[in-house]
C-alpha positions in Angstrom: 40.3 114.5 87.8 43.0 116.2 88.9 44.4 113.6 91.3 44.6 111.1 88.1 46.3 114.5 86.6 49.1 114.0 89.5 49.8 110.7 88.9 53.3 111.5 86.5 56.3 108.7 84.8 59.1 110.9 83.6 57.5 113.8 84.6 54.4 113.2 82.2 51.0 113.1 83.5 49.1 109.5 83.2 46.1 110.5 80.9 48.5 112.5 78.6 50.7 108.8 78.7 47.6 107.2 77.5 46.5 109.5 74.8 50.3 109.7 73.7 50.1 105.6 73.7 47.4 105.5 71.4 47.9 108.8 69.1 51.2 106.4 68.4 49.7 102.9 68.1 47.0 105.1 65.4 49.6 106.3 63.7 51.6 102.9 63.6 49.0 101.3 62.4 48.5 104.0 59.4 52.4 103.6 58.3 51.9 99.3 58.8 48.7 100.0 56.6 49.8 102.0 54.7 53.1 99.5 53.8 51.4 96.9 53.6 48.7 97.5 51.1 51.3 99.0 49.1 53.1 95.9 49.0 50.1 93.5 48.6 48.5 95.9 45.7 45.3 95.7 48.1 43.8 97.8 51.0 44.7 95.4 54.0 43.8 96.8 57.6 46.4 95.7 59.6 46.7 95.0 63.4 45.4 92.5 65.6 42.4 94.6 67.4 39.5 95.3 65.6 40.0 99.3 65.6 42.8 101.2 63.5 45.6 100.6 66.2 48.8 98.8 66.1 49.7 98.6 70.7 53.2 97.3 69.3 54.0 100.8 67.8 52.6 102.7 71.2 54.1 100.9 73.5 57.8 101.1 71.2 56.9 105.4 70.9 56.4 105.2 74.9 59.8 103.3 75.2 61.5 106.3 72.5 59.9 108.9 74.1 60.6 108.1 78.2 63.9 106.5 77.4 65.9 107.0 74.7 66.0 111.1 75.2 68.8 110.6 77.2 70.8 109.5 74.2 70.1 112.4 72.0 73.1 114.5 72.2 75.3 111.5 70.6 73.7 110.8 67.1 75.6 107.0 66.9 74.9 106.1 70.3 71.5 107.2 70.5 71.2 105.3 67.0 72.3 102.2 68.3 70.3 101.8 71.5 67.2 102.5 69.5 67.9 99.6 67.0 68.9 97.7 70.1 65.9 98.5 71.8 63.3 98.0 69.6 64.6 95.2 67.6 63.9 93.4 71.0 60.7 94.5 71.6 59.9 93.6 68.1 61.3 90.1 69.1 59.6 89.9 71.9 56.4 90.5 70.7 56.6 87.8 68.0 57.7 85.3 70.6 55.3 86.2 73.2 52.0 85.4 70.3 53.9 82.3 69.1 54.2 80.9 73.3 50.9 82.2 74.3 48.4 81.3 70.5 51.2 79.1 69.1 51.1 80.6 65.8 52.9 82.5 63.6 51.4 86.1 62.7 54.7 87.7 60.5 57.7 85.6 59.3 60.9 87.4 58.1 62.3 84.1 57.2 62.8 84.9 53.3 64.8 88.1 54.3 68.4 87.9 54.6 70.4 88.2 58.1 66.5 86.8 60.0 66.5 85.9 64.0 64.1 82.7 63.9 61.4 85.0 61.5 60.9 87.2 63.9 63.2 90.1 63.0 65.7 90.9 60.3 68.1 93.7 59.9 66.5 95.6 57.4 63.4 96.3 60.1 66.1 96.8 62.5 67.7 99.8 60.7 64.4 101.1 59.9 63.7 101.2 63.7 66.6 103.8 64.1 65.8 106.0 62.1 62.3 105.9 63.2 63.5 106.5 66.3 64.8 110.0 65.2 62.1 111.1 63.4 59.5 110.2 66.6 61.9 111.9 69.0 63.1 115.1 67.2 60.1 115.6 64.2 56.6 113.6 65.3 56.9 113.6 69.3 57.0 117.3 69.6 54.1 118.2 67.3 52.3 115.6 69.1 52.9 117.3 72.4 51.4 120.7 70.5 48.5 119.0 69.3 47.2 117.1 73.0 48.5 120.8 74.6 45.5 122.4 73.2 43.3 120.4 75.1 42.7 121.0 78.8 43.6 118.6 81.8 40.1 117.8 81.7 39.1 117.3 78.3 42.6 115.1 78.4 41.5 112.6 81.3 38.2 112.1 80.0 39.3 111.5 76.1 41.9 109.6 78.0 39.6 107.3 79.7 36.7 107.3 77.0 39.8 105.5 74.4 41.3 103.3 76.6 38.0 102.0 78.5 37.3 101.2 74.0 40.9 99.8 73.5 40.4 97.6 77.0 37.1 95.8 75.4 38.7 95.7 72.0 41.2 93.6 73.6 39.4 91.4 75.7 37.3 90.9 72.4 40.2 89.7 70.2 42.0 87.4 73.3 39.2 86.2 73.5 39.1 85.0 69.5 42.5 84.4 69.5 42.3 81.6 72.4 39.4 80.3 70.9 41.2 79.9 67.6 44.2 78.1 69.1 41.5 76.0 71.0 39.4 74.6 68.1 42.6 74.1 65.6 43.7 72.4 68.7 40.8 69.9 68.9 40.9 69.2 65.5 44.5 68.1 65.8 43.3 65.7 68.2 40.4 64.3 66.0 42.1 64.1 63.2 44.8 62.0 65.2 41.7 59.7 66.3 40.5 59.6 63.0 43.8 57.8 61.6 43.5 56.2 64.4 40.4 54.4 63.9 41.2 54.3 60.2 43.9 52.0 60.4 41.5 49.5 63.1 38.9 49.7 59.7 41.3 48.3 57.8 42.8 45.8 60.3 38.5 45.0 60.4 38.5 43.5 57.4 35.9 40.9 57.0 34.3 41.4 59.9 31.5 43.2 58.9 29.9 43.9 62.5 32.9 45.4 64.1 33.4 47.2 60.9 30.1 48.9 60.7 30.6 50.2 64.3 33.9 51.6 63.0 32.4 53.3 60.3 29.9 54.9 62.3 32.7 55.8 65.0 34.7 57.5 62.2 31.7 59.2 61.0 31.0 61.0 64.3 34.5 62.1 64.5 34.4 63.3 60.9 31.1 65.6 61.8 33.2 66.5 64.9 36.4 67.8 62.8 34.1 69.6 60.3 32.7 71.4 63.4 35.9 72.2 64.7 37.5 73.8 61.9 34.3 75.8 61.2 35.2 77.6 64.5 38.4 77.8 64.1 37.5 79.1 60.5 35.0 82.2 62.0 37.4 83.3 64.5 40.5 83.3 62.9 38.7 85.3 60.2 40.0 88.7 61.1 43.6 87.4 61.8 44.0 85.3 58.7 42.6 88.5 56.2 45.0 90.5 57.8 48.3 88.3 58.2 48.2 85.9 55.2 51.7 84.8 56.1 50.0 83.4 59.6 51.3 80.2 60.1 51.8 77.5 63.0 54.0 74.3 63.3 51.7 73.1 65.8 48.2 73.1 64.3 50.1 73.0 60.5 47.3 70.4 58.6 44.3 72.3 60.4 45.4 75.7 59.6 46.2 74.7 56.3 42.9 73.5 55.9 41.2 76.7 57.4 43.1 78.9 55.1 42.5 76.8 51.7 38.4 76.3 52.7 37.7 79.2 54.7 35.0 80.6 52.2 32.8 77.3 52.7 34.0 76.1 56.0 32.5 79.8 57.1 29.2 78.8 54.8 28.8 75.4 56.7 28.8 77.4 59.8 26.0 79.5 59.0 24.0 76.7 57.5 24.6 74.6 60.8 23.5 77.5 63.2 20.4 78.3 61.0 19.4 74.8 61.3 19.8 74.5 65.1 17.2 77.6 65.3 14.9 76.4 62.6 14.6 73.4 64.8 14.6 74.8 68.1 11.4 77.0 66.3 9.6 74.2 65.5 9.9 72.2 69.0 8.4 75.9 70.4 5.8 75.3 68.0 
């Protein structure tokens, strides 16, 4: 325990990093939350991980708390850097999701003065002044509130949330590649699809070759459906809480997803309860 203690950046000991990390990444997702359901007349539970955290406001409260200090004594300079700062982390962020699930989870686009959808200078200004307050108001009650604890009770409550956070993680990667994957698929079928829609028609009379295409098309009809039904259960969580979730690759599937969610979802169920209702009565 107290060798994990010893290990410091910026003076601060690495389980008091981690519970710092996370009290802020709680408490960003509260104020997200909180602004959002406010906005939307609606409770919506915001964030990408299934618990109550938002990572992007820890990891931007880490970056205030280790960094920006320095700037403190000079109110306009300190100001700047943070809007700097964290403007590009914001950036960053929504960059890094559209390269890596090539979608879209927040789009400033219909805000004046917008960088691509991904920031706008409204948020930018806020991030200033948020700045101040998590420096001078919210950091030091926070370091109050974890100094109660001992070094021990610290590593272990350290350990105990992040080993839950890692998992959490690993859990919504996981539906997030799979998402990307099956909208992905379904681009490709429905490119067959027209595909073999257009040699139906070129057919004609021939009625032979044109009942193998219809069978062909068929298949690949059933394949879509299947497709987007996946795509439609684990994009679920993501799509509830980002209705503004878009993509220009996967544009017609997602589209699809979002407008038949409710009975692509159904279809799912249906189609699983079969596969064990038959898989019972070969046991049988």
């Amino acid at each position: 325990m107290t060798a994990i203690y010893n290990i410091t950046c910026a003076g601060v000991p690495l389980p008091l990093l981690v519970l710092y990390f996370l009290w802020y990444s709680f408490l960003g997702w509260c104020m997200e939350t909180a602004f959002c359901s406010i906005s939307e007349r609606r409770f919506v539970f915001r964030g990408f991980l299934k618990g109550p955290i938002c990572p992007i406001y820890g990891f931007g409260v880490m970056v205030m708390v280790l960094w920006l200090q320095q700037f403190t004594q000079n109110f306009f300079l300190f100001y700047l850097i943070a809007t700097v700062t964290m403007s590009a982390w914001e950036y960053f962020v929504g960059w890094l999701l559209e390269v890596t699930t090539h979608m879209k989870y927040w789009d400033y686009s219909h805000r004046r003065f917008n960088l691509k959808g991904r920031i706008c200078l409204g948020n930018s200004l806020y991030w200033g002044i948020a700045a101040y307050a998590a420096i001078f108001w919210i950091h030091p009650a926070t370091q109050r509130l974890f100094g109660h604890l001992s070094t021990v009770a610290q590593t272990w409550l350290a350990g105990g949330l992040l080993a839950l956070t890692l998992a959490d993680t690993v859990i919504t990667i996981r539906h997030l590649a799979l998402t990307s994957g099956f909208l992905a698929k379904a681009e490709q079928v429905q490119t067959e699809l027209e595909r073999q829609k257009e040699q139906l028609r070129e057919a004609g009379l021939q009625k032979l070759q044109s009942a193998r295409l219809q069978m062909a098309l068929a298949k690949k009809e059933l394949e879509e459906n299947r497709l987007l039904q996946e795509a439609a259960h684990h994009s679920a969580r993501f799509r509830k809480r980002y209705h503004l979730m878009s993509s220009r690759n996967f544009k017609e599937s997602l589209q699809f997803v979002k407008e038949h969610a409710t009975g692509l979802r159904q279809d799912r169920k249906d189609r699983f309860a079969q596969l064990k209702a038959e898989r019972k009565n070969k046991k049988a």
